[in-house]
Structures are given as structure tokens and as C-alpha cells.
N, C-alpha and C positions, 0 to 999 in steps of 0.2 A: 595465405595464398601468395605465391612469388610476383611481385607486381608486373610479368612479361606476361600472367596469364591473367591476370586479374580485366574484368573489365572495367572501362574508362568508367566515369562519375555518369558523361552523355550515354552510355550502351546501359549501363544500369535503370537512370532512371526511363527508359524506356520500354528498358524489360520488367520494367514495375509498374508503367504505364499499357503495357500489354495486359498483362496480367488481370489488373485492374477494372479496363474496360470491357474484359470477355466475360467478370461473374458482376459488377457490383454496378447499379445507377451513380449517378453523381449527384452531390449534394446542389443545393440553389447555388447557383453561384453570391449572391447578393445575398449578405448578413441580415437580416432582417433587423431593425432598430424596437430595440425594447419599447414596449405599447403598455401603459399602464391599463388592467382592466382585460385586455386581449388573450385567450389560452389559458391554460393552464397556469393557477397558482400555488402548483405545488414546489416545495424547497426543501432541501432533507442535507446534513452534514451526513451521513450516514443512509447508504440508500435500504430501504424494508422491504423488497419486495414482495408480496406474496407468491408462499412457495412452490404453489403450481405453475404461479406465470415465469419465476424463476428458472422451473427445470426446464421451461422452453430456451431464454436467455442462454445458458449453460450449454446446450445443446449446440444453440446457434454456435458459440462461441469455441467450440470444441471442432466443430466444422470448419472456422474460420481456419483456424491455426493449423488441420490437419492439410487443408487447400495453401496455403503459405508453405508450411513444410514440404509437400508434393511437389510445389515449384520453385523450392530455394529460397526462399523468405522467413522460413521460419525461424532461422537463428541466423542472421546477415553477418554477426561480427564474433559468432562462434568459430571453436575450432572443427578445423575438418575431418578427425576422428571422431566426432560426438555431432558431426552431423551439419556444422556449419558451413558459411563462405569465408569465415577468415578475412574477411574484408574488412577496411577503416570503418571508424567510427561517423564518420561522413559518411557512408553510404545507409546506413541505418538512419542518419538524419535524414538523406534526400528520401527516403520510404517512405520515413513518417511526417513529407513533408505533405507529399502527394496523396496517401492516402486519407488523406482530412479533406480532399475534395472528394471522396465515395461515401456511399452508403453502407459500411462493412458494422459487423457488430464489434469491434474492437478487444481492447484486452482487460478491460475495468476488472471483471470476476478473478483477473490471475495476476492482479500485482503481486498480493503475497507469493502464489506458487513459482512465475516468473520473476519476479525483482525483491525475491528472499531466500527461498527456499533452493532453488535452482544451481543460485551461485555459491552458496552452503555445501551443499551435495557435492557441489564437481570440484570443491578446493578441501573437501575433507574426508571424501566417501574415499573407501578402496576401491580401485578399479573397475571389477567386477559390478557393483553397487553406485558407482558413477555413471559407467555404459548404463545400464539397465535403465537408470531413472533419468538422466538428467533428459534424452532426447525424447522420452516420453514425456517428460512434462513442457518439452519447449514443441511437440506437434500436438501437444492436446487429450494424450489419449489417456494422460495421468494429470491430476491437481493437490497440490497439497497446502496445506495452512502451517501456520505456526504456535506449536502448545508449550509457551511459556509460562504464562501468568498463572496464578493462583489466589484462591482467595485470600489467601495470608503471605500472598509474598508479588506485588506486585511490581513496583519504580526498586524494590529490593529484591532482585531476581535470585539475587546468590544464596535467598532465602529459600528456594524453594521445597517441596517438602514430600513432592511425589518422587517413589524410589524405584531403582532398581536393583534386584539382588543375582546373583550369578544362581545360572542352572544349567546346566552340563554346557552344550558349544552354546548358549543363547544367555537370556536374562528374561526375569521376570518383572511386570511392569504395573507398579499401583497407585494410586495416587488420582487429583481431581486437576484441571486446570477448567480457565474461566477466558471472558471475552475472546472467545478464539471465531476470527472472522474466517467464513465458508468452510467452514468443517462440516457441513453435513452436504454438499457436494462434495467433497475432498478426500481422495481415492486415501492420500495418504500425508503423514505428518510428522512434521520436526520436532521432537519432544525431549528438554531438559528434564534430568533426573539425579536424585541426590545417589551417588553409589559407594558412600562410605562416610562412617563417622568422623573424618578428618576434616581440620582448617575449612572455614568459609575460602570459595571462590576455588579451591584445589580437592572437593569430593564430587562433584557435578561431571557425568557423562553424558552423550548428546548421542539421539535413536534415531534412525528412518521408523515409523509404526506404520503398520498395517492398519486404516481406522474400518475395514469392513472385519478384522479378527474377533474372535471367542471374545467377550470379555471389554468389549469396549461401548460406551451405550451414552450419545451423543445427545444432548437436548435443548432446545432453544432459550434464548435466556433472555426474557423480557425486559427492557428498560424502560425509562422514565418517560420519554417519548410514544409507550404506547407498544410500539414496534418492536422486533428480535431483528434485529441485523448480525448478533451475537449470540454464541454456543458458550455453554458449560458441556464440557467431557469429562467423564470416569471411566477409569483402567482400573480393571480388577481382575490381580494375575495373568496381564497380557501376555503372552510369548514372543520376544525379539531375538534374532538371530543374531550374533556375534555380530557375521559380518556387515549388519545393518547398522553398527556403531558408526559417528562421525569425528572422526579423530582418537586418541589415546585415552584409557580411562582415567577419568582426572582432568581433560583437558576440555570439560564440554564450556568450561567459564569463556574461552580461546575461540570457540566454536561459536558459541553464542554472540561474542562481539563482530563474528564476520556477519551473521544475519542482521545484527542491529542496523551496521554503520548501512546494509543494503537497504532495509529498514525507514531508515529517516530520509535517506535519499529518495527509494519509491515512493512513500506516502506522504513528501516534503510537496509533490511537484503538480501543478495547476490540475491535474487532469483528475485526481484523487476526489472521488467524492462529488460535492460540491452542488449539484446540478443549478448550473451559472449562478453561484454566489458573487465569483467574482467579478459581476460585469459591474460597473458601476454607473452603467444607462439604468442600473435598475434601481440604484439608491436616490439616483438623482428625480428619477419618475416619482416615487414614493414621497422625497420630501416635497417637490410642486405639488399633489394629490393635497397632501394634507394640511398644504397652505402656510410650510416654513419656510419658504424659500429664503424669506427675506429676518429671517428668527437667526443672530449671531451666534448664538451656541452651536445649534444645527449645520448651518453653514460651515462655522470653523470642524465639527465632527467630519463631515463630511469631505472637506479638505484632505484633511488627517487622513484618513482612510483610502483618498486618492492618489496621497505621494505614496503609502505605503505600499500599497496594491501597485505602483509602478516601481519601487523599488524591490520589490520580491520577483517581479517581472524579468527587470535588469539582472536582478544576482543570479535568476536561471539560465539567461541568456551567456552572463560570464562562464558562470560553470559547463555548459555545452557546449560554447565556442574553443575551451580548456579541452573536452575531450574529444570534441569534431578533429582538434590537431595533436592528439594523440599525448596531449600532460597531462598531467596529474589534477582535477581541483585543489583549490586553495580552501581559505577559509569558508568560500561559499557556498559548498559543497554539506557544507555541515550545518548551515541554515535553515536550511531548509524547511522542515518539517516544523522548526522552534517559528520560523515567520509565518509561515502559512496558519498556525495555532493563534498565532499574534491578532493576525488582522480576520481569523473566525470571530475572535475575541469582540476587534472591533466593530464589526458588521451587527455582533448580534446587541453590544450596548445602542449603537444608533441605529437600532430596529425597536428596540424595547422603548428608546426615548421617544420614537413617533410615535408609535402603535399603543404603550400605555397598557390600560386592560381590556383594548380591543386583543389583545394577545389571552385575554383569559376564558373569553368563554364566544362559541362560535355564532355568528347571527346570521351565515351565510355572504358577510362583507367580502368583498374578492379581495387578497394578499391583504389580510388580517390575521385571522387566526391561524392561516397554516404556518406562520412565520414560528408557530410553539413548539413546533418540529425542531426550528434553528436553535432556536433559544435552547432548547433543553439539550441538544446534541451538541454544543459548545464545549461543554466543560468532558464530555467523554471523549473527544478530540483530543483535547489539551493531556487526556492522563496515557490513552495508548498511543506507543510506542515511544513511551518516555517520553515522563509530564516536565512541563515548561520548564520547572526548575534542576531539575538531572541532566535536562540539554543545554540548561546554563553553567551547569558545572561544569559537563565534559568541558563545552566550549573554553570555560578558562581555564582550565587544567591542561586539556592539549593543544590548544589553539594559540590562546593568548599564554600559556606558560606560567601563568598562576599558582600560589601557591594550594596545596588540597585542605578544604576545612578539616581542623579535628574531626577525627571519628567517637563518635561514643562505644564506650565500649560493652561490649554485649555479652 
């Protein structure tokens, strides 16, 4: 947008505060201070919801975005061909500065489809297939997931092993992928495919798929915690359209890195997940409960845990003050996700150290056993969207400029 017509940061957030106060209540204004014993103890890294209470969720939230969309909000710092305001990255912060004082259902269900999938599409889709999806998935009236993974080819994506083969103007599409989060609301999806017996990393092309087509049959996929927060999907002989390739054939390796880097960004960032893990009014309640307060170990854990949680704070705030003024991120940019894994890590050993085997079996003790949610969703954190150690690589490889370990050869 030409900054003579653009409006000011004051005329914005007002027109967002209009906006605002004609659909949505406002939240307390006063935080309320963690109460050990008080509400709800439930915690989850990974939220389960039940799928009927779900398709209400989903619903709400597809409302949201289309009401946003309706009145310019839904893509604040898009272009205005595809539906945006074209406006700075500051004004997307003053949005969501304000909108944390309503009661709106927010965007949780579409990190992937919005802060993966989205930006995927519109830097690789041909035109035709960019118009068409990207503004539908950014007012709500489309969602998509991302079908990476496979059981044999996980942190090794270049492994993958579901194919595609050519069929007159289209391809055919077979193969399994696994932990694919909201696939079974998710209109539609970004899917790695092996398309010829050549070189790792240079036979891989990358699909828009249709997940309601012939041929495709989505199923929940239970984890350790109990819950499906995750899908297995099978493709057998789906039909894709040429022109719903992303990018050249052969170049889906290309393609796949532009999802990732959006990837660890989106699910790097506090809002991911979590349901207030990271407050630390709550670890500090738990250890007085259990009568450590004055236990050195404890103590020093819970130290630990407190610069960390304010240093992953701080590297956020660098990284968005970086794109408020229009640079580039630095290094912290790429933290993200590898920190936020770090200190799940931390929370769940000094939850295990208090709790002990009141973590193993339930006696109805309030913020005891639910904590076995945390526990066990810890380590499935740390492996999706590249496990602790592939984002320590990248990091010295591109960051710090390291040399690449040997490869074994295969």
C-alpha cells in the first residue's frame, strides 16, 4: 500500500478497536494469579480434544477469520492482489496487541494452514493455484495440514517413500504419511512425493491434494498419552492435477525448506500448544505445595527454568522488534522451536522430580497425575518438526558456519 494512503498506526488501531468491540466481550482485565488447587488441572503439550467438541472449535474459528477477512483483517501485511492491506509488519503487531484484550476464538487450529502452508503456496504455487487457495485459506473457508513424515522416513525427510507417477496432464499419488496434525478437519494438503529414481534430495516433488478425493482415508493415530491429537493418512492412487504441483519437478527438496524454516518459526513461538506451561507462578505454587521450597536442588531447578523461560521471551521479542521494523531476523529467528523444546524438556524433569509416582497412577490428587499428559508429550515435541538435534545442526551449519558432519553413506 503507498504510505499517502495507508492509514496512520492511531487510525488502525482504532479501526481494530471498532471492529472488536461490536462482535467480541473483553477479557478480565486483571491476570488472575495462579492458585494452587483452584480450576482446572488439566496440561497437555499437545492439545486432544474430543472430536465433537472439536468440530464446534473449528467452526467457531473459521467464523473468526471469515469476520476478519470481511473487514480487512484477515491478512493485514498481505499483498493486495491476494487480498491484503499491504501494510507494515507493525500494524499486524498493534492487532495482535489489542486483540488479547477480547474474547475471540483465535488462530491455534491454523498455525499449520496459516504459518506453513499458506506461505508455501503463494512463493511456489502457479498463479492460478495461488489466487484460488492462498485467500481461502487466510478467510477460513479452506485449512490445510502438512504430509511430510512417514513411518520410515522421519528427521530423514529426503527419505521419503510415498510416490508420485505421471498420468496424462496430472499424477498419481500413493504412499502413507504419519503424525500429520488437523488432517481430518483440513480441506486440504501439502504433500512430499518421491517422483523418480534419481539422487536423494533431487527426485522429490511437492502437491496441493485434495484430502476429501477418491482414494484418500485419514485415521487417527493414538499416542502414548492416551489421546490422537495426530493422523496417519493413506493415498492410494489419488489423482493430482499438474497444475497443483509446487514448484518444478525435482525441486520439492526447495519447496519443503520454505515450509520448514515457516515451520519452526510458527510452532517455535509461546502461543503454540502449551495450555500455560509456561507461566512459572505455576512451578513455583507446585514446589511450596510439596514442601521444597527450601530443598537446594529444587530451588536451583527451578532457577534454571526461570532465566530460561525469560531468555526465550527476550529472543522473541528481538526477533519481532527485527520484523516490526522491517529486517530481516538474525540468529534468533531460528531458535525458536529448538528453545521452546528445551525448556518443555525442563518443566517436565522438574515436574517428575516433585510429583515422583504420584505421576503414575491417578488418586484423584489435584495437579498430579494430569501432569502424565506433560510427561509423555515432551519427547513427541522435541521429534516434530525436527528433533533437537537436526536443529542443532542446521543451526551450526547455517548460522554459526560450521563445518557439515560426514555423511554415511547409504
Amino acid at each position: 500500500m503507498d504510505a499517502s494512503t495507508a492509514p496512520t498506526v492511531e487510525e488502525f488501531a482504532q479501526e481494530c478497536r471498532d471492529f472488536l468491540e461490536a462482535r467480541y466481550p473483553r477479557r478480565r482485565q486483571e491476570r488472575k494469579r495462579f492458585s494452587w488447587g483452584e480450576g482446572s488441572d488439566r496440561v497437555a503439550v499437545f492439545e486432544e480434544a474430543d472430536r465433537e467438541a472439536e468440530q464446534v472449535v473449528i467452526a467457531n474459528v473459521r467464523a473468526w477469520r471469515r469476520a476478519l477477512w470481511d473487514n480487512g483483517l484477515g491478512w493485514i501485511t498481505g499483498p493486495v492482489e491476494l487480498g491484503g492491506r499491504d501494510l507494515r509488519k507493525g500494524y499486524q503487531q498493534t492487532f495482535d496487541a489489542m486483540v488479547r484484550d477480547y474474547e475471540v476464538p483465535g488462530n491455534a487450529p491454523l498455525t499449520v494452514s496459516l504459518g506453513m502452508i499458506a506461505p508455501t503456496i503463494q512463493a511456489h504455487a502457479v498463479p492460478e493455484v495461488r489466487d484460488r487457495y492462498v485467500p481461502a485459506l487466510h478467510n477460513g473457508d479452506l485449512i490445510a495440514c502438512q504430509l511430510f513424515s512417514e513411518p520410515g522416513a522421519g528427521s530423514d525427510l529426503a527419505g521419503v517413500g510415498a510416490s508420485a507417477t505421471r498420468d496424462g496432464d496430472g499424477w498419481r499419488l500413493t504412499g502413507q504419511k504419519v503424525w500429520t496434525s488437523g488432517a481430518h478437519y483440513s480441506d486440504i494438503g501439502e504433500i512430499l512425493c518421491r517422483t523418480s529414481p534419481g539422487p536423494r534430495h533431487k527426485n522429490l516433488t511437492m502437491f496441493v491434494v485434495d484430502l476429501r478425493a477418491k482414494g484418500v482415508e485419514i485415521r487417527p493415530l493414538r499416542q502414548m498419552t492416551g489421546g490422537a491429537a495426530f493422523n496417519e493418512i493413506f493415498f492410494d492412487d489419488v489423482w493430482v492435477p499438474d497444475d497443483h504441483r509446487l514448484g518444478e519437478v525435482g525441486e520439492g527438496w526447495r519447496v519443503a525448506m520454505t515450509t520448514l524454516l515457516n515451520e519452526r518459526n510458527a510452532i517455535g513461538g509461546e502461543g503454540f500448544g502449551g495450555s500455560g506451561l509456561l507461566d512459572i507462578e505455576r512451578y513455583k505454587a507446585m514446589v511450596r505445595h510439596f514442601g521444597l521450597a527450601s530443598d537446594p536442588v529444587t530451588r536451583q531447578r527451578l532457577a534454571t527454568l526461570y532465566m530460561n523461560l525469560r531468555i526465550a521471551k527476550m529472543t522473541r521479542q528481538r526477533a519481532g522488534a527485527k520484523l516490526a521494523a522491517g529486517q530481516v531476523p538474525g540468529p534468533e529467528a531460528s531458535l525458536g522451536k529448538l528453545v521452546l523444546a528445551q525448556n518443555y524438556l525442563r518443566i517436565s524433569d522438574l515436574v517428575g522430580s516433585i510429583l515422583g509416582p504420584r505421576l503414575l497412577a491417578d488418586d484423584g490428587e489435584w495437579g498430579t497425575y494430569a501432569w502424565t499428559n506433560v510427561v509423555l508429550g515432551v519427547p513427541g515435541y522435541r521429534i516434530g518438526g525436527g528433533t533437537d538435534e537436526v536443529l542443532r545442526n542446521i543451526l551450526g551449519e547455517r548460522v554459526l558456519g560450521l563445518p557439515r558432519e560426514p555423511e554415511v553413506p547409504r
